[in-house]
matplotlib code that plots the C-alpha trace (Angstrom):
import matplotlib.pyplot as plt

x = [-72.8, -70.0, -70.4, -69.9, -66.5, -65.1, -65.7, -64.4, -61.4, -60.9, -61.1, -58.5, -55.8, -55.9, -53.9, -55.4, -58.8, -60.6, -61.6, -61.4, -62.5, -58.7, -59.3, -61.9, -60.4, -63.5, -66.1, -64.3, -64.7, -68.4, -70.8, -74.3, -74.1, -70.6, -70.0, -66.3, -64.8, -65.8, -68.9, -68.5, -66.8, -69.1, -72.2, -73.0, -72.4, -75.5, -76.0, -72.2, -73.5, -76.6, -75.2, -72.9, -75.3, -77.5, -74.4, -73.2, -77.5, -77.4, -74.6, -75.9, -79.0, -77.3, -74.8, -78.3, -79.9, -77.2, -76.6, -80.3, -80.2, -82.6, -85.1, -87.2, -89.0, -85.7, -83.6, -86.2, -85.8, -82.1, -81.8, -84.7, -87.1, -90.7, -90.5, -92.5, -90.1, -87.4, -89.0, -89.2, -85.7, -84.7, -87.0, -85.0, -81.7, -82.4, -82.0, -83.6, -83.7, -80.6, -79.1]
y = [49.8, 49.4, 53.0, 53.8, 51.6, 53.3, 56.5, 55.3, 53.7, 57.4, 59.6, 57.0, 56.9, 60.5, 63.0, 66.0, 67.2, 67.1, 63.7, 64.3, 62.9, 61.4, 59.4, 57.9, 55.6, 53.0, 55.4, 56.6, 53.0, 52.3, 51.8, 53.4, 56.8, 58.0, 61.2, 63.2, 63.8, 68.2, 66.7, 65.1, 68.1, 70.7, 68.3, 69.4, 66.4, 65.0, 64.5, 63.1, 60.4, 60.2, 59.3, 56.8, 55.4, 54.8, 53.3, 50.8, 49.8, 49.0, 47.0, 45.2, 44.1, 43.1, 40.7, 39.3, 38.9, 36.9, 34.7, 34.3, 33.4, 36.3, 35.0, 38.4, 36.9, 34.8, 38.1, 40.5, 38.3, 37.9, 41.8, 42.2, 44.0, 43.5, 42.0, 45.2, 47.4, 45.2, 45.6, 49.4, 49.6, 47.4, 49.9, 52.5, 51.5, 49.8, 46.5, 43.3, 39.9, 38.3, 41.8]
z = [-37.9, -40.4, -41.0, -36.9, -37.0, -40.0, -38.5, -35.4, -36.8, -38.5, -35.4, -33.8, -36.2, -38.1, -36.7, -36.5, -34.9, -38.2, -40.0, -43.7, -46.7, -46.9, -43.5, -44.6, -48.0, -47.1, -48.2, -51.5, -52.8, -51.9, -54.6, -55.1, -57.1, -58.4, -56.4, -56.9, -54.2, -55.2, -54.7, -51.2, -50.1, -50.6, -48.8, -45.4, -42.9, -42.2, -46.5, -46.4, -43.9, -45.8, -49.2, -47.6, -45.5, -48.9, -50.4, -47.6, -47.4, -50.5, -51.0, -47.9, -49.8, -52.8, -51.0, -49.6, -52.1, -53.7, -51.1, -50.8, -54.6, -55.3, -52.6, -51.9, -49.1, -47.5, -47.8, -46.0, -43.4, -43.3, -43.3, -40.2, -42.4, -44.1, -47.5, -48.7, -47.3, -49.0, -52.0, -52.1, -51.7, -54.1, -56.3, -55.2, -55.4, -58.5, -57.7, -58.8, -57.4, -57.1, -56.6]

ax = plt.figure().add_subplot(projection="3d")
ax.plot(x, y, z, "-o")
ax.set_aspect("equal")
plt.show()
């Protein structure tokens, strides 16, 4: 969802026809893996999206699981998922309870 508005946002106030790396400043600051923006400009769309997608999911979980004070179980819930499917997330972005 956040990822929809800020593309949204984007293709309504850039200029041209093309959405660049430039219109989106949002993305540039998300955490997850450091990626230069050489990097982001020679991925194909659909691993663009994918990489930022990863990085806006995981800061999601994080933020829950801090306001669930590390609570694997609470925070599945919160986020609408299984706490095993919580769990192997965490796994793979590296993150342990409490974020």
């Amino acid at each position: 969802r956040e990822l929809e508005n800020l593309v949204e946002r984007a293709v309504l106030l850039t200029e041209s026809d093309t959405v660049t790396l430039a219109d989106l400043p949002a993305l540039r600051r998300g955490s997850g893996p450091a990626i230069d923006g050489e990097e982001l400009d020679a991925l194909d769309l659909k691993e663009y999206v994918r990489v930022h997608l990863a990085r806006i999911e995981r800061a999601r979980i994080q933020r829950v699981l801090q306001v669930e004070d590390g609570n694997v179980t609470r925070a599945a819930r919160r986020l609408g998922i299984s706490r095993k499917s919580l769990q192997t997330k965490m796994k793979e972005y590296g993150l342990r309870d409490g974020g």
